[in-house]
N, C-alpha and C positions, 0 to 999 in steps of 0.2 A: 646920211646926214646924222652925224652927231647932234645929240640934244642932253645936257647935263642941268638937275635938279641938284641946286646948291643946296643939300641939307646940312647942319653944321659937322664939321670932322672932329676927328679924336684931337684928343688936348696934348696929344703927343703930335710932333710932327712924322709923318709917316715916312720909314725910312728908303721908300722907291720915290719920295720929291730928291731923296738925295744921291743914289745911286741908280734912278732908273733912266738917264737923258739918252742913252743908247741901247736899251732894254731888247728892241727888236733885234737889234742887229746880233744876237746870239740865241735869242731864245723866242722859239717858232714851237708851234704844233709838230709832234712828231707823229707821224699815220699812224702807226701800227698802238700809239700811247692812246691817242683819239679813238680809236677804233675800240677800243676797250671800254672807253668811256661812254662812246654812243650804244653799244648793248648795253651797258648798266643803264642810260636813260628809257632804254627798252619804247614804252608806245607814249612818254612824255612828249606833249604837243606842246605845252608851256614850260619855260623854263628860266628860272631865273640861276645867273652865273656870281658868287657871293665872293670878294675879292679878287678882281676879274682882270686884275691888272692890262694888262694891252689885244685882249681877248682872242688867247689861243685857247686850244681845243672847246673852242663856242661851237655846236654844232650849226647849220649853214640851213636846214631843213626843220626847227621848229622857230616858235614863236618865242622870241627870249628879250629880256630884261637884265642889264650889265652892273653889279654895284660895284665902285670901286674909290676907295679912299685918295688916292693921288692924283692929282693933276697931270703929273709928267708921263704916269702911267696912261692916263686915259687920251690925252693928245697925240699919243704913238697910234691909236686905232688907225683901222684903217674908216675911210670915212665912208665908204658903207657896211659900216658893221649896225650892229643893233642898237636901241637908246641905252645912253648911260645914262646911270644917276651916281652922283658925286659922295656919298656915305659910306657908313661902315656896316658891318656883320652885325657887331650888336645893337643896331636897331634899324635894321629894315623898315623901309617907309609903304609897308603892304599891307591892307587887309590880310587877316587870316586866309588859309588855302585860295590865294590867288595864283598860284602855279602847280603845274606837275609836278615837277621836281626841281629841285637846287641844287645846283653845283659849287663844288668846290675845291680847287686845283691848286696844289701846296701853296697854301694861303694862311689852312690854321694855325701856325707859326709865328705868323706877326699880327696876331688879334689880336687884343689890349685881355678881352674875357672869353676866348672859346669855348667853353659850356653854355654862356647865354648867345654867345654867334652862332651854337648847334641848334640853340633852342628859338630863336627866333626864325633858322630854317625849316625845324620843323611846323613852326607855327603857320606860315607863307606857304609851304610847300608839302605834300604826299609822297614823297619820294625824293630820298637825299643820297648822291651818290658824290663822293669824298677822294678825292686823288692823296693820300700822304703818305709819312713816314712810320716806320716803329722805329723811335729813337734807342732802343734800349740795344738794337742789330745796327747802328751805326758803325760800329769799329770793324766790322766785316769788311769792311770795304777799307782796300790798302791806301790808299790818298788818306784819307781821314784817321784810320788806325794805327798805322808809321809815319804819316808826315805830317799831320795836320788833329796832334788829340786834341788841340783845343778848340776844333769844330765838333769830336764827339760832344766836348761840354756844352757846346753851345747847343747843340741840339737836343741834347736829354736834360736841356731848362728854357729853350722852348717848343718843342714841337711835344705835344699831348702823347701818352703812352696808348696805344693802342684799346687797352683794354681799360682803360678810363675814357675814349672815344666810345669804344661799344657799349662798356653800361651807362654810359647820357644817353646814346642810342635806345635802351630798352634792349639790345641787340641786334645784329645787321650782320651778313654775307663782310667775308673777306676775301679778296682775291691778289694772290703773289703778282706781281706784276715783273717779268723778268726785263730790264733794261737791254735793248739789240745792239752790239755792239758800232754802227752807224747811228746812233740816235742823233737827231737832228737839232732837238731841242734842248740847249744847252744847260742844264739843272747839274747841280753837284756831280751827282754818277754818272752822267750822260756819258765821258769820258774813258770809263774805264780801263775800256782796251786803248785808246790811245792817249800815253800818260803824256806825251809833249805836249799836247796841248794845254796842261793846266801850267805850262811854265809861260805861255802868251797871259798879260795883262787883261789885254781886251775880254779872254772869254772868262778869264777870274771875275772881271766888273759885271759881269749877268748872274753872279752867284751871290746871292747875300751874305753867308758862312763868312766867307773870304775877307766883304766889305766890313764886317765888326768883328774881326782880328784886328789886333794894333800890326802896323806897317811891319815892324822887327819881328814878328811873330810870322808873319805873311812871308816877309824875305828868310828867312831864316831857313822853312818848311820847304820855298820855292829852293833855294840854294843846295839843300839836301835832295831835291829829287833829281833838278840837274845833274850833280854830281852820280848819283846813281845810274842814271839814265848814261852819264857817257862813261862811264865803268864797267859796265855791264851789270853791277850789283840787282837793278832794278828786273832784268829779263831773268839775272841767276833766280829770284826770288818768285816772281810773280810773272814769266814768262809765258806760262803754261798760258794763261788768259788769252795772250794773240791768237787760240786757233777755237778760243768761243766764239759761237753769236748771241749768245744773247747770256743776261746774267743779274740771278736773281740777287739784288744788295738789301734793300730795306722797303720797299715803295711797296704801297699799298691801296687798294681801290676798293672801299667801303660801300656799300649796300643797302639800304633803310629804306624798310615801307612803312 
């Protein structure tokens, strides 16, 4: 049973009330992404999950707490998941260390202040384990570095550089996190070995990048990879990828005790 505590949201409208009405239907827990995540929670018995959107990789075996700013997000739950409460990052509604550890799963991106969303984790929680990006290794990856640079910009003005995440940390464990090429859960790079899927609508609408590009930026990038893809251009270039499994882009899983 869902249970949501209306504490007031951000003065911005959050941008998953506007692109997240079919959120699940592309973007799932991926095992082997989760599996990463539940060793970093290590012997965390309480857990609070901080921008938890529709709550994938929740782990299923501790005692957890759901924050999430959207509506449309949190309706997608499944309705035995664990209590939501309806806020944001930057100001968790917790006594000091009331959990083990905090989560948080490419989330810091669309905080309004993530320095005070790190720091009110730390406050709540002993243990902060951080799913995100190094925006600055965004263009590595050929979707966004040949068709789409103006999701590099978007990315290296909002997702936090790395090593401005670790010294708020005090310092913290990094770990590469290489994308398998079946990923299940449909996030930017999830794709990369199979580039026709970013030419379907549907699995661009689970990606936020996509959603604040203006439309002609969007068709334009889509239209060039097409084109590529039935040319052969795309397999002369970047062929070599169909016989990975797996592939390290930019993702990263942070660490804090």
């Amino acid at each position: 049973m869902i249970e949501v505590w209306r504490s007031p949201l951000r003065r911005f409208l959050s941008l998953y009330d506007q692109i997240g009405q079919q959120y699940t239907s592309t973007r799932r827990a991926d095992p082997r992404i989760a599996a990463a995540i539940l060793d970093a929670l290590g012997d965390a018995h309480s857990v609070i999950n901080v921008g938890a959107g529709a709550g994938a990789y929740e782990p299923e075996d501790r005692s957890l707490v759901s924050v999430e700013p959207s509506w449309q997000m949190i309706r997608q739950r499944s309705h035995e998941s664990s209590l939501v409460v309806q806020g944001s990052a930057e100001a968790l509604p917790f006594p000091a260390r009331t959990f083990d550890a905090a989560l948080a799963v490419l989330t810091l991106h669309h905080w309004a202040d993530w320095r005070r969303g790190l720091s009110e984790m730390r406050r709540v929680a002993r243990r902060l384990v951080i799913f995100t990006i190094e925006p600055r290794e965004s263009d590595r990856f050929w979707l966004a570095g040949t068709y789409f640079p103006e999701i590099v910009a978007l990315d290296r003005e909002r997702f936090p550089p790395l090593d401005d995440i670790v010294a708020s940390l005090g310092g913290c464990r990094v770990d590469h996190i290489a994308i398998p090429h079946d990923c299940v859960d449909g996030f930017l790079g999830a794709f990369w070995r199979r580039p026709e899927a970013y030419l379907d609508p549907g699995v661009r609408a689970g990606m936020s990048g996509f959603s604040l590009l203006e439309p002609d930026v969007v068709d334009r990038g889509v239209a060039r990879l097409k084109s590529d893809l039935e040319s052969g251009q795309w397999d002369r270039r970047f062929g070599h990828l169909r016989s990975l499994d797996a592939l390290d882009l930019c993702y990263r899983l942070l660490v804090a005790n």
